[in-house]
DOMITOR-193005 format. One record per residue (C-alpha): residue in one letter; y, z, x negated. Coordinates in steps of 0.2 Angstrom, whole numbers, padded with zeros to 4 digits, always signed. Each point is the difference from the previous one (the first is absolute). Example, Ala and Ser with C-alpha at 12.3 -4.5 7.8 and 13.67 -1.06 7.14 Angstrom:
REM DOMITOR-193005
A-0022+0039-0062/S+0017-0003-0006/
END
This chain:
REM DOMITOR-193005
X+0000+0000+0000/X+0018-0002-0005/X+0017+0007+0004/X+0014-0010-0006/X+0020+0005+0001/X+0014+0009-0010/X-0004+0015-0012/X+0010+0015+0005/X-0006+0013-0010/X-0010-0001-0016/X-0005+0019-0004/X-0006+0010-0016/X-0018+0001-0004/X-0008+0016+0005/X-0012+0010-0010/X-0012+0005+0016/X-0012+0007-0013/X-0006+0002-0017/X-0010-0019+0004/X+0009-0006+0016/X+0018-0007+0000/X+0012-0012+0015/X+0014-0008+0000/X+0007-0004+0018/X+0008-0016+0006/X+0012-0004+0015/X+0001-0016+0008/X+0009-0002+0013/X-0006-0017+0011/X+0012-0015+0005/X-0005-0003+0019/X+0006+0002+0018/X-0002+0019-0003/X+0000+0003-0017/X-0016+0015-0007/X+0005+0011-0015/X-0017+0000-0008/X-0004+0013-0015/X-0014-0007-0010/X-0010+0011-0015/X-0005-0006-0014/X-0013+0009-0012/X-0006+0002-0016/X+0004-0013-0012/X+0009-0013+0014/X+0015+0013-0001/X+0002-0010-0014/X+0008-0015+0011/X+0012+0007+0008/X+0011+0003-0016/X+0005-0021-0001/X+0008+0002+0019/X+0016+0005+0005/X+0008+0007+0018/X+0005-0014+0008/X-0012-0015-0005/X-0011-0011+0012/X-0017+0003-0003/X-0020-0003+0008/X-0012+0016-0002/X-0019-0001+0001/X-0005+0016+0008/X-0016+0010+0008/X+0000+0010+0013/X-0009+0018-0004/X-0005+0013+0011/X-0007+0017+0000/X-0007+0015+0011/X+0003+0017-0005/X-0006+0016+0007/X+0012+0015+0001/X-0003+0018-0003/X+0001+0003+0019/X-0013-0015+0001/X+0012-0014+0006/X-0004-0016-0004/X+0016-0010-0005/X+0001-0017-0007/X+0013-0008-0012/X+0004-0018-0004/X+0007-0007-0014/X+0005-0018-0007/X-0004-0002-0020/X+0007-0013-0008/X-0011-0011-0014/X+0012-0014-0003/X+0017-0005+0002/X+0011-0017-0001/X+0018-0005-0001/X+0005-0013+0011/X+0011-0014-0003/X+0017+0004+0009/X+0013-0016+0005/X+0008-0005-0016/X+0019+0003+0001/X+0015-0012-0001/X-0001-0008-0015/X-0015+0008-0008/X-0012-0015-0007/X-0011-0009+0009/X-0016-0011+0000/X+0006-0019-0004/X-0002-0010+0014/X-0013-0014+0003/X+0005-0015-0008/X+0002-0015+0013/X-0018-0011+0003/X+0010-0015-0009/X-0002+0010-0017/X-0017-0004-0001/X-0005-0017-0007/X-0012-0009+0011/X-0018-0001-0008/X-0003-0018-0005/X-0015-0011+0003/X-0007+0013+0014/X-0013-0007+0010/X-0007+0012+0016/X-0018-0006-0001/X+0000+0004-0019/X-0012+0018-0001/X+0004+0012-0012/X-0013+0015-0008/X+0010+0014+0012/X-0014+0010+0009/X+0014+0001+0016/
END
């Protein structure tokens, strides 16, 4: 699954324990009704958070996880959460005067092929 839209908050990584760490992500959608989304990342992919900025366009890949826990008053609660395992900038308009691709040069560019004959087969397999 993906969530794609504006990064609104990019926080620290946390130390959960001496062999977990997160790193949390806020994305907050571009539709009708816009979603602010937080997103975790763990481990080692806190890692690519550090090459985005508050503000930017990007496309995440996410999971969803969930979990059942029993209280001491033996409740049964359960918890979602949305992890984070990749994460994209995406292209945004190019502003006024920022460069461009060149544009297509006009079919009369090209040069005819000479001496082409139709019913002449060539070695393509297509």
């Amino acid at each position: 699954m993906e969530v794609t839209g504006k990064v609104k908050v990019i926080n620290a990584a946390q130390q959960v324990s001496a062999t977990f760490k997160k790193r949390e992500l806020v994305v907050t959608t571009e539709e009708q009704y816009p979603q602010t989304i937080m997103i975790e990342f763990t481990q080692d992919k806190c890692d690519l958070l550090d090459q985005y900025r508050v503000g930017e366009q990007v496309k995440v890949s996410i999971n969803l996880r969930g979990r059942e826990w029993v209280n001491p008053q033996g409740e049964t609660k359960y918890f979602n959460s949305i992890q984070g395992w990749r994460i994209e900038r995406l292209q945004a308009e190019a502003p006024a005067g920022a460069p461009q691709m060149p544009p297509m040069p006009a079919s009369e560019a090209f040069e005819p092929a000479a001496n082409f004959k139709e019913e002449e087969h060539d070695d393509l397999p297509f």
